[in-house]
Structure formats: C-alpha cells, structure tokens
N, C-alpha and C positions, 0 to 999 in steps of 0.2 A: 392441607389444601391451599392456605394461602403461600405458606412456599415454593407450593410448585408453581403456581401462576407468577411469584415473584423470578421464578427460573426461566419460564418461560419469554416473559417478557426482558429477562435480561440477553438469551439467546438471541431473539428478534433483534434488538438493541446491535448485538454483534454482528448479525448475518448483514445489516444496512450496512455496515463498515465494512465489512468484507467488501458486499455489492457493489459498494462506492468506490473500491478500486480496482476492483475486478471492471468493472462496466468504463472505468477511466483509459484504465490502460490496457484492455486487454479486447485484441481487436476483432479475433478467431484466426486469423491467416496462421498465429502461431501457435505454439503450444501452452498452455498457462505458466509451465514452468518458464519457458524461454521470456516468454511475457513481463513477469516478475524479475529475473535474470536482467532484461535489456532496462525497467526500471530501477533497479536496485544498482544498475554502473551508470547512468543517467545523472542519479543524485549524487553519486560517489564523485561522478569526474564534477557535478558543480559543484561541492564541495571543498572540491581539491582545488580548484580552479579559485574560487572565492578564498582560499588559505594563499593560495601565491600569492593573489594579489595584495593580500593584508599584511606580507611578508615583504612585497616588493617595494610597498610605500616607508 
C-alpha cells in the first residue's frame, strides 16, 4: 500500500516535467514530434555556437 502511493506520487512528480515542457515548447500548430525535433536543434545549434566561440577566443 504504502508503495504504491510512493509510485504514484513519483509518476506525478514526472508527468509535471513532462507538462513543463510540453506546455513550454509545444505550441499545437505542430506536431509533438516536430515540436521536440525544432527544440532539440535549437539547443544543439546553441551549443555548438557557444563551443566556437570558446574555440575562437
């Protein structure tokens, strides 16, 4: 008993982090995937942008 509620409350815990980027970046015009997609090159190119410049100095 007290583990299940220990699970459940840990699911909850997860679905808010989900929500929290779902509801950030995900606008409805697109598709969830494309969504996640246009964030996940978003980071990558600041990433990569922040390594040149750490390169260039």
């Amino acid at each position: 008993m007290v583990k299940n509620k220990e699970n459940q409350q840990q699911k909850q815990k997860d679905r808010k982090k989900v929500q929290f980027i779902v509801t950030r970046e995900f606008s409805g015009s697109q598709t969830m995937r494309e969504a996640f997609e246009q964030l996940i090159e978003r980071q990558a190119c600041g990433q990569f942008e922040e390594w040149l410049g750490k390169k260039a100095s």
